[in-house]
N, C-alpha and C positions, 0 to 999 in steps of 0.2 A: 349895648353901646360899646362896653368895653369886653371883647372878648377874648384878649390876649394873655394867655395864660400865666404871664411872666407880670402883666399890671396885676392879675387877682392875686398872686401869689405875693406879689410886693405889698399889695394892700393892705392883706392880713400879717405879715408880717409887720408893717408900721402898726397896724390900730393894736395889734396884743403887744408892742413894745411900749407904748403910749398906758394902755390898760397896766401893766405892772408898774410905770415911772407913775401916773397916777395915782397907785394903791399907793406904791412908796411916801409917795410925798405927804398924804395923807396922813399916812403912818409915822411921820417925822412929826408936822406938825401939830396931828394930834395929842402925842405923849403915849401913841401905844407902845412904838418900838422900845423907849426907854423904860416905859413900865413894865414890858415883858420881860425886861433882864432882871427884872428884881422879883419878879414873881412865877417864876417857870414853875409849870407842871410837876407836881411832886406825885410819888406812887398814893394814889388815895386808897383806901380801903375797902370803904362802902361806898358805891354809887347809890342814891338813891330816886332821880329823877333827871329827864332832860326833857328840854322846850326847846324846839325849832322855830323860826324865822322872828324873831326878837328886834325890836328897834331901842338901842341904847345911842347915848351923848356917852363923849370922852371928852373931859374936859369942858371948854368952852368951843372948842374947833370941830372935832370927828364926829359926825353924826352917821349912823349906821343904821340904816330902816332898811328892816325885815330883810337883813342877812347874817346875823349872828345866832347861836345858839350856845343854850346857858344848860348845862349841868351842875346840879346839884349833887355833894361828896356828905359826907356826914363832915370832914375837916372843912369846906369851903366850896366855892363855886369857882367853876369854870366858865369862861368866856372863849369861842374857837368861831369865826369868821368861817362861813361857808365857802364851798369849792372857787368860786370867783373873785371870793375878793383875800383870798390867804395871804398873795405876796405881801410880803415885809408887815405881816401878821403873824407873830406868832402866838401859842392859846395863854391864857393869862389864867393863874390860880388865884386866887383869892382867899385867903382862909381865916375862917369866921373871926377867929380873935384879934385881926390887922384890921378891922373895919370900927373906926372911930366912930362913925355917927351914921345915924339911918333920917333923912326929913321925908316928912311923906310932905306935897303941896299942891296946887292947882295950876296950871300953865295954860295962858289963853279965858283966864276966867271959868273952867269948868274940866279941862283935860287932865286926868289926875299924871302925879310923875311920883317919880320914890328917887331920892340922891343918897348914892352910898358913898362917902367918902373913904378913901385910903390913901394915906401918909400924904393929904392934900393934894389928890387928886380926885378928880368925882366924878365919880359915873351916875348917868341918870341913866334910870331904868321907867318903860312906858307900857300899858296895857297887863297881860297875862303876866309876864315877866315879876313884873310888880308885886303883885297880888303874891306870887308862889314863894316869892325873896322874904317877903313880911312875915309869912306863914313859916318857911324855913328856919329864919334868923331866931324867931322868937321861942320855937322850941330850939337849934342843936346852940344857940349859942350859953345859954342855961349849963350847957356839958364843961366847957372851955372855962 
């Protein structure tokens, strides 16, 4: 239908400017952007594990299914957004001893969730994520 190479190339250029002001706004509203300034990536040590395609909440706003991944540090976890959705994401540390409270609960009468709050903000973490967070926290935060 359209096979003018100046409409396909306009195309793409509108939807991937749309895709970043997107991400952005996400990122504003959710409270990632600001809470990445306050928890930037420090030289960690020990890596100790990573999980790919992760569904966490930020906040009450940002919800992210299965495009995050979460490493685990012996100091804290990391949070870094996969290749598509990075803009105005940047990776969030996290380190064990800034995490005030762990709730583990049910969502929907039966779907488990785990909320990790920090310096009142919470992330909800869901499935695998969960599970490895609980495991983690309970042994390295014993260190701190």
């Amino acid at each position: 239908m359209f096979k003018d190479p100046i409409f396909i190339s306009l195309y793409g250029t509108v939807f991937i400017l749309l895709w970043i002001s997107a991400c952005g706004l996400i990122s504003w509203l959710s409270g990632w952007y600001k809470f990445a300034q306050k928890y930037t990536p420090e030289s960690c040590s020990e890596f100790i594990e990573k999980v790919n395609f992760i569904s966490i909440q930020l906040n009450s706003f940002g919800s992210y299914n299965n495009c995050m991944q979460l490493a685990f540090y012996k100091e804290g976890i990391m949070l870094k957004p996969l290749f598509l959705f990075k803009a105005f994401h940047p990776p969030l540390f996290v380190p064990w001893n800034k995490i005030t409270a762990l709730k583990e609960s049910v969502e929907f009468f039966w779907f488990p969730i785990l909320d990790l709050y920090v310096d009142g903000n919470k992330i909800r973490f869901y499935g695998k994520a969960m599970k490895k967070i609980k495991a983690e926290y309970s042994v390295l935060k014993k260190q701190f």
